[in-house]
C-alpha positions, 0 to 999 in steps of 0.5 A, a space after each residue: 777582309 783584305 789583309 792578311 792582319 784580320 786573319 786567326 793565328 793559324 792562318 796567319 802563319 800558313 801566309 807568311 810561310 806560303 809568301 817565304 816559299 814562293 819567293 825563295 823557291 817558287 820564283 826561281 823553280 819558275 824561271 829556271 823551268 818553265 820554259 821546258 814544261 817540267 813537273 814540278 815535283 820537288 814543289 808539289 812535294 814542298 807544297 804536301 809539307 808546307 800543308 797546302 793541301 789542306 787549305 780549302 779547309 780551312 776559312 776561304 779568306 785563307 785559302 784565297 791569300 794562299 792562291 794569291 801568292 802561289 799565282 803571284 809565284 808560278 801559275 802552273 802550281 794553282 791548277 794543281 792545288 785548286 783541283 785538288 780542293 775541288 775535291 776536298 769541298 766537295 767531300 767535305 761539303 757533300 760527301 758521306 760520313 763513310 766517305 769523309 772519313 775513308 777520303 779526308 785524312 789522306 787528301 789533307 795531307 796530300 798523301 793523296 792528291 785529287 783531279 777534277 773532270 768535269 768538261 767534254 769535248 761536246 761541252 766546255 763550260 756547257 756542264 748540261 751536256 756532259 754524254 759521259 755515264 755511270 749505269 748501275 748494273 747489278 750493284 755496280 756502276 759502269 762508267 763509260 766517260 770521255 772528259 778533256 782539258 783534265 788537269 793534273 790528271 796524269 799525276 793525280 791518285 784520285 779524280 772526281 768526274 761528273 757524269 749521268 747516272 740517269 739512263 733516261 736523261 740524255 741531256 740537262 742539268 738533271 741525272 749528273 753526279 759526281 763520282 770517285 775514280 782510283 788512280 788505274 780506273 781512267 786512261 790518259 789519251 793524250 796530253 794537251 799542248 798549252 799557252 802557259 801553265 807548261 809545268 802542270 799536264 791537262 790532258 784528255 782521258 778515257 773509261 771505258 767500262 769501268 765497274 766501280 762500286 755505288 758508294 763512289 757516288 759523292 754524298 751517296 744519292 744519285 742526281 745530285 752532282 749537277 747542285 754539288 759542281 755549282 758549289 764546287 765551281 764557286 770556290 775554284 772561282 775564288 782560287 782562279 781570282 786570286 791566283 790571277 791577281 797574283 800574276 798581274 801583281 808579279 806583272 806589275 812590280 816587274 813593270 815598275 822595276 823596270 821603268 826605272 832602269 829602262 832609258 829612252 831619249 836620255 832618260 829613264 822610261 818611269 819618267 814619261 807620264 804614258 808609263 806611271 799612267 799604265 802602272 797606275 791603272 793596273 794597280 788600281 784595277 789590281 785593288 779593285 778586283 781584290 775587293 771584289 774577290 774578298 767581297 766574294 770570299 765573304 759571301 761564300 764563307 756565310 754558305 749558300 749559292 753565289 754565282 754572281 759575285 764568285 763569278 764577277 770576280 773570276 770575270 775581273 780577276 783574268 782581265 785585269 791580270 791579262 791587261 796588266 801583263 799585256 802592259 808589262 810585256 810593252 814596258 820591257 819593250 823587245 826584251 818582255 818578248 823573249 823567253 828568258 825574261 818573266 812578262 812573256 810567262 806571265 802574259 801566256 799564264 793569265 790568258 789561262 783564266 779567260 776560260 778557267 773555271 768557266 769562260 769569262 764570256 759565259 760568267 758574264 751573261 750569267 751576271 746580266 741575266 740575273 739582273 734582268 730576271 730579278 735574281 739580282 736586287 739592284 743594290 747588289 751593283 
């Protein structure tokens, strides 16, 4: 599954509508108001309309097109949508009856848009170190959490947070679950300065003794949130590919369009072999990492645990985008350096999926390690 012909119908036209509104809403909005770091409220609001929302419901090859193209547009869209399907997995997935009907109907159209807090600032990729609590105390659980690089936090009705419910487990992967937190029960602390994604907050928060009922434990079993994350992780790994192989495909197509118009020595810079070098690699890499992506959509669609791949191809995915916007920056020569031009954006969004859903140098580690322990037959390379 590589293109968007082998997709149903439905999917289909959900594409062709994603890639009509990121060229001619999506590319301008970008242009005109990055660089001010200005919600993009008018294109979320387009976005709840289009039905992008949803999306996470709907097959994984889908969903991935649809994070191309939003990447391919502007990087601090994907952030949103990805957190917000975070969520709707995770109900969907792992959620109660009573939980999927009081939460989905709402979420899928947007009416309600969700955020996900998982890091701390003792933690980072690190989900085993998570101090953040919810203790039950007569029939409530009391929540004392202290989460960062919260994104889309600030404007979100909803947030799931990963915190320990065990008060005899004070560190490990044992006692976490995930919990559900209404806009009012968390306090923004302070907003994080970014690189890129400028548009879309990423914020530290604060609860601090918050009641909140026990059915606001995703799947209603305390102990489970850590088994849960770990599937959650492997689709936002999906999105944060895909959406990094967007941004190095607007790299690249304004690489090649502009070594056709930009001359040195007398004649135009596309015909120094140095340049249709650089492009070619970039593109071939591009190829490759959306092999590897829809290798990984493949997998994931049939069910279970895919750590490895989801990660090799989030791995990739970000050092491809970063080395092909990195090419497109030199391409443009002195003007790829300046802010109204796209290469210096699009090189400040793709280092964002160096560490986006788990740092890339971590994500590898866990490829080797399950090669040297065994988790990984040798016919998986």
């Amino acid at each position: 599954m590589t293109d968007i012909h082998d997709l149903h119908a439905e999917g289909q036209a959900l594409v062709r509508q994603v890639i009509a509104f990121v060229d001619d809403e999506v590319v301008p909005a970008a242009r005109r108001s990055d660089a001010a770091g200005e919600y993009p409220e008018a294109l979320v609001a387009r976005m709840k309309q289009i039905g992008l929302f949803r999306s996470s419901e709907m097959s994984l090859p889908v969903y991935a097109m649809i994070h191309e193209e939003i990447g391919r547009g502007w990087i601090s869209l994907a952030p949103i949508l990805n957190a917000h399907g975070s969520m709707v997995w995770a109900i969907t997935s792992h959620g109660t009856a009573e939980q999927r009907e009081k939460l989905l109907p709402e979420l899928l159209t947007g009416d309600r848009t969700a955020a996900l807090a998982l890091s701390e600032p003792a933690g980072g990729t690190d989900l085993g170190a998570v101090r953040s609590t919810a203790i039950d105390v007569g029939g409530k659980l009391k929540i004392d959490a202290h989460k960062t690089f919260i994104t889309h936090s600030r404007h979100a009705d909803l947030l799931l947070m990963l915190v320990r419910t065990d008060s005899n487990s004070e560190s490990g992967h044992r006692g976490l679950s995930l919990v559900i937190l209404e806009s009012g029960e968390w306090e923004v602390v302070r907003d994080l300065g970014k690189l890129g994604s400028r548009a879309v907050e990423t914020c530290e928060l604060r609860v601090t003794d918050q009641h909140v009922p026990v059915d606001r434990i995703v799947g209603g079993v305390p102990g489970r949130g850590f088994a849960q994350v770990m599937d959650c992780l492997e689709v936002g790994r999906i999105a944060v590919a895909a959406a990094a192989i967007g941004v190095g495909r607007a790299a690249l197509h304004a690489a090649a369009q502009r070594s056709t118009v930009r001359e040195a020595f007398g004649k135009p810079i596309a015909d120094f072999q140095n340049v249709t070098t650089a492009l070619g690699k970039a593109a071939i890499r591009l190829k490759a990492a959306r092999a590897l992506l829809m290798q990984a959509v493949a997998e994931k669609q049939r069910g279970g645990r895919h750590d490895a791949v989801t990660s090799a191809a989030k791995v990739f995915a970000a050092e491809t985008a970063v080395d092909t916007a990195l090419a497109a920056m030199e391409i443009h020569g002195g003007s790829g350096y300046l802010t109204e031009n796209d290469p210096e954006r699009f090189l400040r969004d793709a280092t964002l999926y160096l560490a986006g859903e788990g740092a890339n140098s971590v994500l590898t580690d866990l490829v080797g390690r399950r090669l040297v322990t065994g988790g990984l037959p040798p016919e998986w390379i």
